[in-house]
C-alpha positions as CSV (number, residue, x, y, z in Angstrom):
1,X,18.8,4.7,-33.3
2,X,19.9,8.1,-34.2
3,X,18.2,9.1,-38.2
4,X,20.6,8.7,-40.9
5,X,20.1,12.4,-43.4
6,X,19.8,11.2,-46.9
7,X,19.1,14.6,-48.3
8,X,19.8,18.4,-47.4
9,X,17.3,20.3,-45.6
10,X,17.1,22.4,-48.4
11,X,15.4,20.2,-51.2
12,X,12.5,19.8,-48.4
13,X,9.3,22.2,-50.0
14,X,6.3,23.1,-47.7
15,X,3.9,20.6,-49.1
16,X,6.1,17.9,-48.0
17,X,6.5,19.2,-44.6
18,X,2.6,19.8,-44.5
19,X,2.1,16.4,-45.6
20,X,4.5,14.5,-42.6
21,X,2.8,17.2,-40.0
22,X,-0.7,16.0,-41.2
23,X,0.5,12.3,-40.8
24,X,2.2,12.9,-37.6
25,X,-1.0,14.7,-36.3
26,X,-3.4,11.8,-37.8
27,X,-1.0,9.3,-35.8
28,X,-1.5,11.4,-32.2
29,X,-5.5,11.3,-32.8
30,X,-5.5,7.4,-33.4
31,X,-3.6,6.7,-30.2
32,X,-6.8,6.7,-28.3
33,X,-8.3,3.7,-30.5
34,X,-4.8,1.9,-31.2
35,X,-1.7,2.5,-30.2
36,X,-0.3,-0.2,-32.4
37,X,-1.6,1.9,-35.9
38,X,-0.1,5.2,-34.2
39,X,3.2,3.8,-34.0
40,X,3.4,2.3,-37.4
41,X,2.3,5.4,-38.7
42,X,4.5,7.4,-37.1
43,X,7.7,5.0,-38.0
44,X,6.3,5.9,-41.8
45,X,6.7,9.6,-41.0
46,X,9.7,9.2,-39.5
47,X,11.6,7.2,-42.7
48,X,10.2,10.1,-44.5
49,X,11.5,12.6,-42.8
50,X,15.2,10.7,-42.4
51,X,14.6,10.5,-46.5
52,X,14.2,14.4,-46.9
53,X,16.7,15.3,-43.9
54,X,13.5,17.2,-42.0
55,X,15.1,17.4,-38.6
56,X,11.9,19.0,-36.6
57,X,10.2,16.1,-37.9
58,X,12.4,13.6,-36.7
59,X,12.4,15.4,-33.2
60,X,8.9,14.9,-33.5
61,X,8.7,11.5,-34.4
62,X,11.0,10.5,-31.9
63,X,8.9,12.1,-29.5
64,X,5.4,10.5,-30.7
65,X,7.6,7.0,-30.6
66,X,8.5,7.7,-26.9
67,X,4.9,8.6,-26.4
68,X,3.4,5.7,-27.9
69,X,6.0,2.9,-26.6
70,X,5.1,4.4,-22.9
71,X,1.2,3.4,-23.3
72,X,2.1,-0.1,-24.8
73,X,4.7,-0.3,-21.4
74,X,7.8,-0.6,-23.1
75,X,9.7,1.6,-20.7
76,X,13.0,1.2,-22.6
77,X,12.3,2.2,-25.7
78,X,9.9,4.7,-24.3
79,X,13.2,6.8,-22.4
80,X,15.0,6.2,-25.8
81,X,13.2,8.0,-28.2
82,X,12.0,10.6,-25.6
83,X,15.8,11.6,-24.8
84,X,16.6,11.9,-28.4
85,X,13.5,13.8,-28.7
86,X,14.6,15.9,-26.1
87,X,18.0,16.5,-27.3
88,X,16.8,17.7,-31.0
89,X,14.2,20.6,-29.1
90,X,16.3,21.7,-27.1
91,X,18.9,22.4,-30.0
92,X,16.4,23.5,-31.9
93,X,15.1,25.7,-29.4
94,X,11.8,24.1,-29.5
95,X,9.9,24.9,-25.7
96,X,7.1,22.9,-26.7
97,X,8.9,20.2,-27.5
98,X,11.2,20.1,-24.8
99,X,8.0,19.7,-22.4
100,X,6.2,17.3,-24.1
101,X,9.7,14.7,-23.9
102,X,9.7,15.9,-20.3
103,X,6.4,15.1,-19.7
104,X,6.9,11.4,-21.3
105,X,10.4,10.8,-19.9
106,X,8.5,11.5,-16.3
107,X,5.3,9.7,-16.6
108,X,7.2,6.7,-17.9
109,X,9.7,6.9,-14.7
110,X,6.6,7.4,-12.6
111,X,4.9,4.0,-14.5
112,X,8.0,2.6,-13.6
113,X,7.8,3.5,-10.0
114,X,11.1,5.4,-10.2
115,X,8.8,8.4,-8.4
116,X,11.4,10.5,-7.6
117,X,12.9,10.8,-11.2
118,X,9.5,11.4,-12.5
119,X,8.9,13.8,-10.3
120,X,11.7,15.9,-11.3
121,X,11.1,15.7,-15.2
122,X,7.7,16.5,-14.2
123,X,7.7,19.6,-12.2
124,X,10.4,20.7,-15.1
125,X,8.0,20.3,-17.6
126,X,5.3,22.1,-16.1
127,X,7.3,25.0,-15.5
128,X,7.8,25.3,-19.5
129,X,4.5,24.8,-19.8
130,X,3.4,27.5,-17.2
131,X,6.2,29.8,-18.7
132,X,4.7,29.3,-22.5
133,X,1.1,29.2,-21.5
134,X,0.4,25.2,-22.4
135,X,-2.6,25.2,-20.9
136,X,-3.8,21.6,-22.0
137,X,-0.1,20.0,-21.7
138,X,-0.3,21.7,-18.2
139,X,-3.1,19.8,-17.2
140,X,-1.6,16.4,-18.4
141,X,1.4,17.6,-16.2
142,X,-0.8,18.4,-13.0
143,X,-2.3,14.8,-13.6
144,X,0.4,12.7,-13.5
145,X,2.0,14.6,-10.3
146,X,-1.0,14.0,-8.6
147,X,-1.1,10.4,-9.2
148,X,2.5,10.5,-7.5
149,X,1.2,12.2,-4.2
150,X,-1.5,9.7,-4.3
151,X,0.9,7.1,-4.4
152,X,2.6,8.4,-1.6
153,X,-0.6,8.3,0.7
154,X,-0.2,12.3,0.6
155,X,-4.0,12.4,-0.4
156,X,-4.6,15.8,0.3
157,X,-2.1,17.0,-2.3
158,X,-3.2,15.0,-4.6
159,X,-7.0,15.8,-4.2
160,X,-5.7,19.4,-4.4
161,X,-3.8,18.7,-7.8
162,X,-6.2,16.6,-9.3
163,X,-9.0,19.5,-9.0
164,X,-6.8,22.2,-10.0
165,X,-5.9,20.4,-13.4
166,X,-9.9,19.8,-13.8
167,X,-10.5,23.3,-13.3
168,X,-7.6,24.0,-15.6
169,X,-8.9,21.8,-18.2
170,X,-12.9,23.1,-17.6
171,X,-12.1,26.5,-17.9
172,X,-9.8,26.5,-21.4
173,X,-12.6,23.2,-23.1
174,X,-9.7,20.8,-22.5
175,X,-12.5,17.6,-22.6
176,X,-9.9,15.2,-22.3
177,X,-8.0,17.1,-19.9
178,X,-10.8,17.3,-17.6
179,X,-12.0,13.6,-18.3
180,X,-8.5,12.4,-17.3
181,X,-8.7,14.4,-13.7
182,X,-12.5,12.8,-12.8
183,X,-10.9,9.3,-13.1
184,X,-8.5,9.7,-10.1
185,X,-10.7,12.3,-8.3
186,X,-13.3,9.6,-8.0
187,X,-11.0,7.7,-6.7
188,X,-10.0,9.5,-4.1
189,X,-13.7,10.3,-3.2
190,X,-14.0,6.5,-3.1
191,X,-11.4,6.6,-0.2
192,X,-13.0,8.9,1.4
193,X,-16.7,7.5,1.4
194,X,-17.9,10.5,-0.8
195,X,-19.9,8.3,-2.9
196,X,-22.0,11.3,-4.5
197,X,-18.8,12.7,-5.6
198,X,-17.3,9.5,-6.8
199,X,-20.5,8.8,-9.0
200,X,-20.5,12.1,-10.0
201,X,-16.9,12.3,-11.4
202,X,-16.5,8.9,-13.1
203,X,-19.9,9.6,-14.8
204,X,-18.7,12.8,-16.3
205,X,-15.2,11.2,-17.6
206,X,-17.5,8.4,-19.3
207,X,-19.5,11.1,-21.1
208,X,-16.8,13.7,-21.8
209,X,-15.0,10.5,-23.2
210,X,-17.5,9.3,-25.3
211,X,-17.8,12.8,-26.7
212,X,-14.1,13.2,-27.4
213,X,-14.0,9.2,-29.0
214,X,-10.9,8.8,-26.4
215,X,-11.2,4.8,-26.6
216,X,-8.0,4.0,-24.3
217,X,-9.3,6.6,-21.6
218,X,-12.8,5.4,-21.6
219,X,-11.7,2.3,-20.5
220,X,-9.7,3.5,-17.6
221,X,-13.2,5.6,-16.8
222,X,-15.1,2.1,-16.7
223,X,-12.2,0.6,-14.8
224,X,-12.9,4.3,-12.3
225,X,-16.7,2.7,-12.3
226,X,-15.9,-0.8,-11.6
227,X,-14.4,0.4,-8.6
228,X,-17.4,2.1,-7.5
229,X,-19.5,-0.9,-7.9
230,X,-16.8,-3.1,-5.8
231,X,-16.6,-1.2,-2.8
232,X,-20.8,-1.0,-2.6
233,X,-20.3,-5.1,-3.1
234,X,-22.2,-4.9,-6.0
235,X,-20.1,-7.8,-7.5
236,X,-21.6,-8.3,-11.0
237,X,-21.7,-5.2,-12.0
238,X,-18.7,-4.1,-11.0
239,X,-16.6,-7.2,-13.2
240,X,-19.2,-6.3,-16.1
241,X,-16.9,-2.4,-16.0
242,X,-13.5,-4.2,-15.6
243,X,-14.3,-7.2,-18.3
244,X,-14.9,-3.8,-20.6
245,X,-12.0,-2.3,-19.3
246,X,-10.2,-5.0,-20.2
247,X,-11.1,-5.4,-23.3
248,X,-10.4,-2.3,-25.0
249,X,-7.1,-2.0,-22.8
250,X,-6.0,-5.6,-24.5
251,X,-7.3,-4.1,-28.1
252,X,-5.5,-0.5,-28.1
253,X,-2.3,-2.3,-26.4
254,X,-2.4,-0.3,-22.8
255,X,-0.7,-3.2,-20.4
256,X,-0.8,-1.2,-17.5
257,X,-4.6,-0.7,-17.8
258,X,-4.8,-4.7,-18.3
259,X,-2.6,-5.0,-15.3
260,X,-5.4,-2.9,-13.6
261,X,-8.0,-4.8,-14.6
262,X,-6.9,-8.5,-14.3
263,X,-6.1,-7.4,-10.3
264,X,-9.8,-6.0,-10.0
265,X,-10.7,-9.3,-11.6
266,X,-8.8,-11.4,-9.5
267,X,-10.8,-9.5,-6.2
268,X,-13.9,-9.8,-7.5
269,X,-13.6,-13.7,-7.7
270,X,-11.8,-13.7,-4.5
271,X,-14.8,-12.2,-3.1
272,X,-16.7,-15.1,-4.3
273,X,-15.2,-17.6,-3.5
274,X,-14.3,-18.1,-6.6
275,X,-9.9,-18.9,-5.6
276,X,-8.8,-21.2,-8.9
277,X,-10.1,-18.1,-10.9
278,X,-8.9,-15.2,-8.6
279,X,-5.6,-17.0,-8.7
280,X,-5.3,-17.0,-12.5
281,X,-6.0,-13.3,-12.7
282,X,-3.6,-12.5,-10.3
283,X,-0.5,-14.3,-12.0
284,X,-2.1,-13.0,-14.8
285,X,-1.7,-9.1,-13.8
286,X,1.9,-9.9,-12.6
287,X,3.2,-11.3,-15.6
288,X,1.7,-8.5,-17.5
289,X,3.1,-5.9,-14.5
290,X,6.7,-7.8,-15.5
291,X,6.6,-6.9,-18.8
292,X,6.0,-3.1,-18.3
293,X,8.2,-3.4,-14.9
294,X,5.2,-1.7,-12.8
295,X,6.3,-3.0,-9.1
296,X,3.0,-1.5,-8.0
297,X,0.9,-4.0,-9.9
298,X,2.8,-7.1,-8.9
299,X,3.0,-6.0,-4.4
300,X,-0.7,-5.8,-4.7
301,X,-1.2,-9.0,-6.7
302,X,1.2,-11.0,-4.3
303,X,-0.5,-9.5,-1.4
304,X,-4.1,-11.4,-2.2
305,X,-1.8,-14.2,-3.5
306,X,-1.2,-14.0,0.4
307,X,-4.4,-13.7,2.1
308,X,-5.5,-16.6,-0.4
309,X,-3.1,-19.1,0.2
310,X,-3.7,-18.2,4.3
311,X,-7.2,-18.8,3.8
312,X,-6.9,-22.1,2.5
313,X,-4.2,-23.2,5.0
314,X,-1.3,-23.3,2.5
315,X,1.1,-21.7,4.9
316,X,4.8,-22.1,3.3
317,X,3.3,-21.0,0.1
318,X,1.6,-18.1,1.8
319,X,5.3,-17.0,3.2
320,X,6.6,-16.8,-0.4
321,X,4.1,-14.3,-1.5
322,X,4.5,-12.5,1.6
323,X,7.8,-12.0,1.5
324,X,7.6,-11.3,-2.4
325,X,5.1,-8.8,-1.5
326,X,7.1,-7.3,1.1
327,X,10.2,-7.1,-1.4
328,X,8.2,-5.4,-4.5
329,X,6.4,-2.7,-2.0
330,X,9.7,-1.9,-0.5
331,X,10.8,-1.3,-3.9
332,X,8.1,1.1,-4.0
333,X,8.4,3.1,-0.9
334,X,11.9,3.4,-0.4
335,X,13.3,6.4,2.1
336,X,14.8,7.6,-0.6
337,X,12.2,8.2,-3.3
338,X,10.6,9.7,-0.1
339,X,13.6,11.9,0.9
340,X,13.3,13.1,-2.6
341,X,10.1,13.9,-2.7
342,X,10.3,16.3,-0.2
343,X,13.7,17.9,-1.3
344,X,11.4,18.2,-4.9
345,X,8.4,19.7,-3.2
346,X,10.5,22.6,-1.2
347,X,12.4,23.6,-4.7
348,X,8.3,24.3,-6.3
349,X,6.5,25.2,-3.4
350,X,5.8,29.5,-2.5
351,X,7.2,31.2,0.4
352,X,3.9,30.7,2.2
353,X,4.0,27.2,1.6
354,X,7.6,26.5,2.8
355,X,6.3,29.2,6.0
356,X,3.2,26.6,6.8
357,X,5.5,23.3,6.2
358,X,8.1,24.9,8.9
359,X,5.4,25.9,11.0
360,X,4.1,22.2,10.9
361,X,7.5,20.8,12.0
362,X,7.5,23.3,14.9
363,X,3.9,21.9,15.7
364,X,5.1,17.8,15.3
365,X,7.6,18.7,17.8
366,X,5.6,20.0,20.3
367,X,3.5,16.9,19.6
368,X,6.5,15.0,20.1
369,X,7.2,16.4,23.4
370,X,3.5,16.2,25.0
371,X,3.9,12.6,23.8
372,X,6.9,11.8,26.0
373,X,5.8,13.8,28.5
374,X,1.8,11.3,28.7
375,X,4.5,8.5,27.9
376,X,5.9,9.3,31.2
377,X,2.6,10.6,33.5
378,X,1.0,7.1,32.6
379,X,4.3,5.3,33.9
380,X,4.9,6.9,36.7
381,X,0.8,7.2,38.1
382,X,1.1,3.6,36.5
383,X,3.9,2.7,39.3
384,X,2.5,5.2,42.2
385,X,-1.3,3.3,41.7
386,X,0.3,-0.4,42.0
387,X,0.3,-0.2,45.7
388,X,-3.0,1.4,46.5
389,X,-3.9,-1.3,44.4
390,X,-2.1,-4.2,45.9
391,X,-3.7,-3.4,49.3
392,X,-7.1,-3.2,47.9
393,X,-6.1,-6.9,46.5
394,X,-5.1,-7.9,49.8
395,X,-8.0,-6.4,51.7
396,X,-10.4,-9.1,50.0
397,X,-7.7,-12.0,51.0
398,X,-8.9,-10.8,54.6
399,X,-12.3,-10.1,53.6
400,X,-12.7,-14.1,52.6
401,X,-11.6,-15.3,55.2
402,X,-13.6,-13.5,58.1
403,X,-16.5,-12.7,56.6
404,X,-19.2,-14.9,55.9
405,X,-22.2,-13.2,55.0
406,X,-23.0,-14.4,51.2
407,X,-24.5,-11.0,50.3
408,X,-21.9,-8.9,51.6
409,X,-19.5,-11.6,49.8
410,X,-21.6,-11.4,46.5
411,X,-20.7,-7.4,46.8
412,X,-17.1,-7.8,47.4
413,X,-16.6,-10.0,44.4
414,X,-17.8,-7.6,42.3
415,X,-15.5,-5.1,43.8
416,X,-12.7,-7.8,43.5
417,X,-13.7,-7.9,39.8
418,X,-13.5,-4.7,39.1
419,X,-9.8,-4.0,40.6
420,X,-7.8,-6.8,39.1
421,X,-9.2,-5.2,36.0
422,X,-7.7,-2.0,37.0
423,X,-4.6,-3.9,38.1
424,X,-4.3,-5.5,34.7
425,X,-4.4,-2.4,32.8
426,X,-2.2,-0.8,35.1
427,X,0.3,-3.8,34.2
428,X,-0.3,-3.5,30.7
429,X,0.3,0.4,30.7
430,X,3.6,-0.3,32.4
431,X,4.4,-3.4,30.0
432,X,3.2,-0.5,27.1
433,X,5.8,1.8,28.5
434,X,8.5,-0.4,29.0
435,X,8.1,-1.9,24.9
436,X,8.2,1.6,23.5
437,X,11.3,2.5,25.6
438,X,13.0,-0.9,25.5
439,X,17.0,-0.6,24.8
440,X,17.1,-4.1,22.6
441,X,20.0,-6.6,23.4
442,X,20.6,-10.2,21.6
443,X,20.8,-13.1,22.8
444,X,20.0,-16.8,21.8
445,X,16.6,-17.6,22.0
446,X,15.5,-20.9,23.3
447,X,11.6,-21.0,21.9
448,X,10.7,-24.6,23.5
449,X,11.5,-22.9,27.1
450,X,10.3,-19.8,26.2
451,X,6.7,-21.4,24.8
452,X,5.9,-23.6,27.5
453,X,7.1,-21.3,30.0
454,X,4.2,-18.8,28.9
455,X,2.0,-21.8,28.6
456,X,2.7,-22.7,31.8
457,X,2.1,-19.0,33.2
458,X,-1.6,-19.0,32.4
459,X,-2.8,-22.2,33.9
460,X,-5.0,-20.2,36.5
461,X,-7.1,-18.8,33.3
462,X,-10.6,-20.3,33.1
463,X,-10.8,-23.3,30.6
464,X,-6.9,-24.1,30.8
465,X,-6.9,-27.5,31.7
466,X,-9.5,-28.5,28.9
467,X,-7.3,-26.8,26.0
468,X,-4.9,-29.0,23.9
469,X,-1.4,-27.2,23.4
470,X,0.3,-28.6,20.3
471,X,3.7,-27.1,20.2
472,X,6.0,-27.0,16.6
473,X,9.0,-25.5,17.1
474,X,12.4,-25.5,14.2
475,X,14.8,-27.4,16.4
476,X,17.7,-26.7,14.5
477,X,16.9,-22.8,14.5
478,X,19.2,-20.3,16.3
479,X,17.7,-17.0,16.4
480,X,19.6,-14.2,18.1
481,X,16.8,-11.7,19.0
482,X,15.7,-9.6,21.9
483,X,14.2,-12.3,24.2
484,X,12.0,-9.6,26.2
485,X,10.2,-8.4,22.9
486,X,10.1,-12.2,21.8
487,X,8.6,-13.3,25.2
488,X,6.0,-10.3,25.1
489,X,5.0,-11.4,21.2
490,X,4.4,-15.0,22.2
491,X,3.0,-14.6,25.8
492,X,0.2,-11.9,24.3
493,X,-0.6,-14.5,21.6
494,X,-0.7,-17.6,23.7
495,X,-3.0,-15.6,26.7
496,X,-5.2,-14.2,23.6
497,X,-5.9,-17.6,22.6
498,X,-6.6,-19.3,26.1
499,X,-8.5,-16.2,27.6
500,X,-11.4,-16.7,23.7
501,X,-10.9,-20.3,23.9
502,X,-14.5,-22.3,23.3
503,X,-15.8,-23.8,26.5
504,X,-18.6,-25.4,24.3
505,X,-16.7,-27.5,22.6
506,X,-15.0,-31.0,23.1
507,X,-11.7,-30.4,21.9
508,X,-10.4,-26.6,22.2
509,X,-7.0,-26.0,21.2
510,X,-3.5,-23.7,20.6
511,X,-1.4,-24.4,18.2
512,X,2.1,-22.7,18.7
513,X,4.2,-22.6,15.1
514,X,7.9,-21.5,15.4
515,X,10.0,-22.0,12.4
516,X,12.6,-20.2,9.8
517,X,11.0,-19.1,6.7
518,X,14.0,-17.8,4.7
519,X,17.6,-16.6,4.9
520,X,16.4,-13.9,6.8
521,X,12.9,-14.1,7.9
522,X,11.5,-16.5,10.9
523,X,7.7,-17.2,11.9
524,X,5.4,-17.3,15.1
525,X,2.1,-18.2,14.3
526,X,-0.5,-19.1,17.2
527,X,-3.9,-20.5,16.2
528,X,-6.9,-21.7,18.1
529,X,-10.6,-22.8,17.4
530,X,-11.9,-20.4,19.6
531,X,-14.8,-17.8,19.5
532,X,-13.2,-15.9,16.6
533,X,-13.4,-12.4,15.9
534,X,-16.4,-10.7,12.8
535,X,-14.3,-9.6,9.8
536,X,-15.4,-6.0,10.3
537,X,-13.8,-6.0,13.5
538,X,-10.3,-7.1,12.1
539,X,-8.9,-3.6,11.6
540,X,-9.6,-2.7,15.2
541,X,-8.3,-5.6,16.9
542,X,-4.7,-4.1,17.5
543,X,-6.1,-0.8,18.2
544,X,-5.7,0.4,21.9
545,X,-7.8,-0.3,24.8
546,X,-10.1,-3.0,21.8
547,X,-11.4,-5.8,23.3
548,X,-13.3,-8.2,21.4
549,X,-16.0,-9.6,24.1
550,X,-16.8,-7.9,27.2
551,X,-17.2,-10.9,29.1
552,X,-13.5,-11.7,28.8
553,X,-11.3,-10.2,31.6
554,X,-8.8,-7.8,29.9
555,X,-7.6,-4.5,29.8
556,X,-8.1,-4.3,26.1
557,X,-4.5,-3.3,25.4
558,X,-2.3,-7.2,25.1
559,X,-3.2,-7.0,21.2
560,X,-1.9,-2.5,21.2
561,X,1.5,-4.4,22.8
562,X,1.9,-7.2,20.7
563,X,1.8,-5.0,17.6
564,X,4.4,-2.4,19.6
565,X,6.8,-5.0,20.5
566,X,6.6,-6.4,16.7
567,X,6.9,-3.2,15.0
568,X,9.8,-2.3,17.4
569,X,11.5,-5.8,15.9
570,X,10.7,-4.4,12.6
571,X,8.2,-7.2,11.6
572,X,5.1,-7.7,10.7
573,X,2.0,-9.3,11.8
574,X,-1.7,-9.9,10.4
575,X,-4.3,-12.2,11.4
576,X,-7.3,-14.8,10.0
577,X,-10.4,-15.3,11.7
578,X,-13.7,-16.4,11.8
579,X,-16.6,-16.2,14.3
580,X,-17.3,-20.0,16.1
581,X,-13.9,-20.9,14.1
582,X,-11.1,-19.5,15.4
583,X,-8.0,-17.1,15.1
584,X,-4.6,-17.6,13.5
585,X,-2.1,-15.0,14.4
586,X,0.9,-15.0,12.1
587,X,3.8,-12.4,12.8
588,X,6.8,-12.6,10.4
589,X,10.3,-10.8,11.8
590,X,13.2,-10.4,9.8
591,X,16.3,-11.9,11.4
592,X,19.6,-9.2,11.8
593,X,22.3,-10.0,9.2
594,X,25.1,-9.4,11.7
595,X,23.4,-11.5,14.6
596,X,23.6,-14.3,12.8
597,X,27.2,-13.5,11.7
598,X,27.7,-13.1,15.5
599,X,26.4,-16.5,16.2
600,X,27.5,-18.2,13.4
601,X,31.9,-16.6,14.4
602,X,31.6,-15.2,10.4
């Protein structure tokens, strides 16, 4: 790709240099309404400049190219012209230059989810920038960092980064500038239930895009508004902003904005029921999230692929996009993009910055400490209370059996009630304790023993005898696991399901699922058709001390455990549910390489 010279430098005159300058600028301006025109225009300038040997117009050209190849998503050809752009400035001295290939190098590593590379090019550029007073490529800069923290869940950053390049852009009539930062600040007021703020951000990147004739952005500002719409459920309005997004994202050849889109799409029919048409917006956004290599795109897309094929019962199908999921969003948050990040942040931030982030670490330690230290009062008050408690238990054995006074009874009953709940959370807390501490060993596990065992342990529940256990296990599986964590996963599910069981019905039952799902992945799922748990309440069910009906005996913390004894096998679990319907648990655990070695004499 490099130019071939056809002429000496020295036959070019001013008018002709004018003349490619004017065409190169009149390229940049019609990006915003198609990117296709800008390229071929700049590909005109640039076999005029190799024709004339005009070498800061070929840098420039090459840089425009790399430009213009990011926004249509092709990433490769994108770093190409951008390094050779880079390579020319910097020879030729050019600051300006050098930051703008910078700046595309990093945003199209960043659109590539290679974070910590674009990082670095990034903060790079912006120091040229800050050092030659580029206040407008400053904010564009600011921008795109931001929309790393954001990605990163460091929100706070990147509300902080996101104003500053607004105010940046506000304060030196940079209309684009500031339009760009209200898209993602109202998205970040969205997160944060700020509607006001939301509304009033998106709205002023509409106008100040309208005003500027920025066609590509003002499609990512109705996308911005969509948004809004969706999370107030206003469902046809919001797909009437992300059909126009789509659009003009489609005409001015921005795949990453019709990657956006088709996923907002897919949601919105997904929210109404609409599944054959959700499902062909998803695929959709992930083969045009392929093209540009966007990992981000595709994780989100498999995960509703996920949550759709649970919802309609298509389990093995619903594994695949899990674990598809799983993959691309690991390629996404990697410990090392992360380590990086931070190594990154330390080289830019001040003195006082690096004083407050040392000071923070001092504070997580002491938070550390008070942890361990709770984690050890609640054992050991846990152990000293079990037996004051097991002679209270005792006391009403005696009580039964002497008195007989159905008053006094009906008040010792109640007492009884309310310290085998004490009890059970006082066993929980120590079952809590002992998860979170637990030195794992392997061993084989046999599930068929282990299932009806814990089936078999719950028979004195209310309801038992009426519930229908159908148990499906992988004969031919050998799992080497921890069995203590796998006992405490499948006893918490199993006991969930009896204890919200339907007495109401004619046919309650648990349905145990035990089976390999890949190389290295297995599955527990446990499902009744009892009572079922509101939607709203999903996010809380595994939070501590949640219980979802007071009338069920419980110390609201089997759900806190299951999730600890999970995460401490590195897996995963989630749930579907539906009031009067029932609950399917499903927790997917990866299975240890080397175990299976072990088992297997590899």
């Amino acid at each position: 790709m490099q130019p071939k010279i056809q002429k000496e430098p020295s036959l070019i005159n001013e008018a002709q240099i004018q003349s490619i300058d004017s065409m190169l600028q009149y390229a940049m301006d019609s990006r915003v309404s198609s990117v296709k025109d800008a390229l071929d225009l700049t590909m005109q300038a640039q076999a005029k400049c190799e024709a004339l040997g005009y070498e800061e117009g070929l840098a420039k050209c090459s840089s425009q190219l790399g430009l213009f190849y990011m926004i249509m998503g092709d990433h490769e050809s994108a770093i190409e012209y951008s390094e050779q752009a880079l390579t020319a400035f910097r020879a030729q001295g050019n600051k300006k230059g050098v930051a703008e290939a910078l700046y595309t190098i990093g945003s199209t590593e960043y659109k590539s989810t290679k974070y910590h590379e674009g990082l670095e090019r990034l903060y790079e550029c912006l120091r040229i920038q800050e050092e030659i007073k580029d206040f407008v490529g400053q904010s564009k800069s600011l921008k795109a960092i931001g929309f790393i923290y954001e990605a990163f869940n460091e929100l706070d950053k990147a509300l902080e980064t996101y104003e500053k390049c607004r105010e940046l852009s506000h304060l030196n009539n940079d209309k684009n500038g500031e339009s760009n930062a209200c898209n993602p600040l109202s998205g970040l007021y969205l997160k944060r239930g700020d509607y006001k703020n939301a509304l009033e951000s998106i709205n002023t990147s509409i106008s100040l895009k309208k005003e500027t004739g920025d066609k590509r952005g003002l499609a990512f500002a109705w996308y911005g508004k969509g948004k809004i719409h969706l999370h107030l459920k206003e469902l046809d309005e919001s797909k009437k902003y992300f059909e126009k997004s789509l659009k003009v994202h489609q005409e001015v050849g921005e795949k990453m904005g019709c990657g956006m889109s088709l996923t907002k799409l897919g949601q919105i029919c997904l929210e109404k029921n609409e599944r054959k048409e959700a499902k062909k917006y998803f695929n959709l956004a992930i083969k045009v999230a392929e093209a540009i290599d966007n990992h981000q795109i595709i994780f989100k897309a498999y995960y509703q692929l996920f949550n759709m094929a649970m919802l309609e019962g298509e389990e093995s199908q619903a594994l695949v996009y899990h674990i598809k999921y799983h993959d691309y969003k690991e390629r996404v948050i990697n410990s090392e993009t992360t380590s990086k990040i931070k190594s990154l942040e330390s080289m830019w931030k001040m003195e006082s910055l690096e004083s407050e982030a040392r000071n923070q670490r001092e504070n997580n330690l002491i938070i550390e400490k008070k942890n361990e230290e709770l984690d050890k009062f609640s054992s050991r008050v846990s152990h000293d209370l079990r037996g004051p408690i097991s002679s209270l238990m005792g006391l009403y054995d005696v009580v039964k059996s002497e008195i007989s006074d159905p008053n006094a009874l009906q008040y010792f009953d109640l007492y009884h009630h309310r310290i085998t709940r004490i009890n059970q959370t006082i066993i929980d807390l120590l079952e809590l304790s002992k998860v979170k501490d637990w030195q794992m060993s392997k061993t084989i596990i046999d599930f068929d023993e282990m299932v009806r065992d814990c089936i078999e342990s719950f028979s004195y529940l209310p309801g038992f005898d009426k519930i229908n256990f159908e148990i499906e296990l992988d004969r031919d599986m050998k799992i080497l696991s921890d069995r203590s964590l796998m006992n405490t996963i499948i006893q918490n599910l199993i006991e969930n399901s009896i204890k919200y069981s339907r007495q109401d019905i004619d046919d309650p039952f648990v349905k145990v699922h035990i089976k390999q799902t890949a190389e290295d992945y297995m599955c527990v799922i446990v499902e009744d058709n009892g009572i079922g748990i509101d939607e709203k309440y999903h996010s809380k069910v595994f939070e501590m001390f949640y219980r979802a009906n007071d009338d069920v005996q419980g110390s609201g913390l089997g759900m806190f455990i299951l999730k600890s004894a999970v995460e401490k096998l590195e897996g995963e679990v989630s749930l579907v549910s539906e009031p009067n319907k029932g609950t399917k648990f499903v927790i997917l655990l990866p299975i240890i390489e080397n175990m299976k070695k072990e088992y297997l004499g590899i």
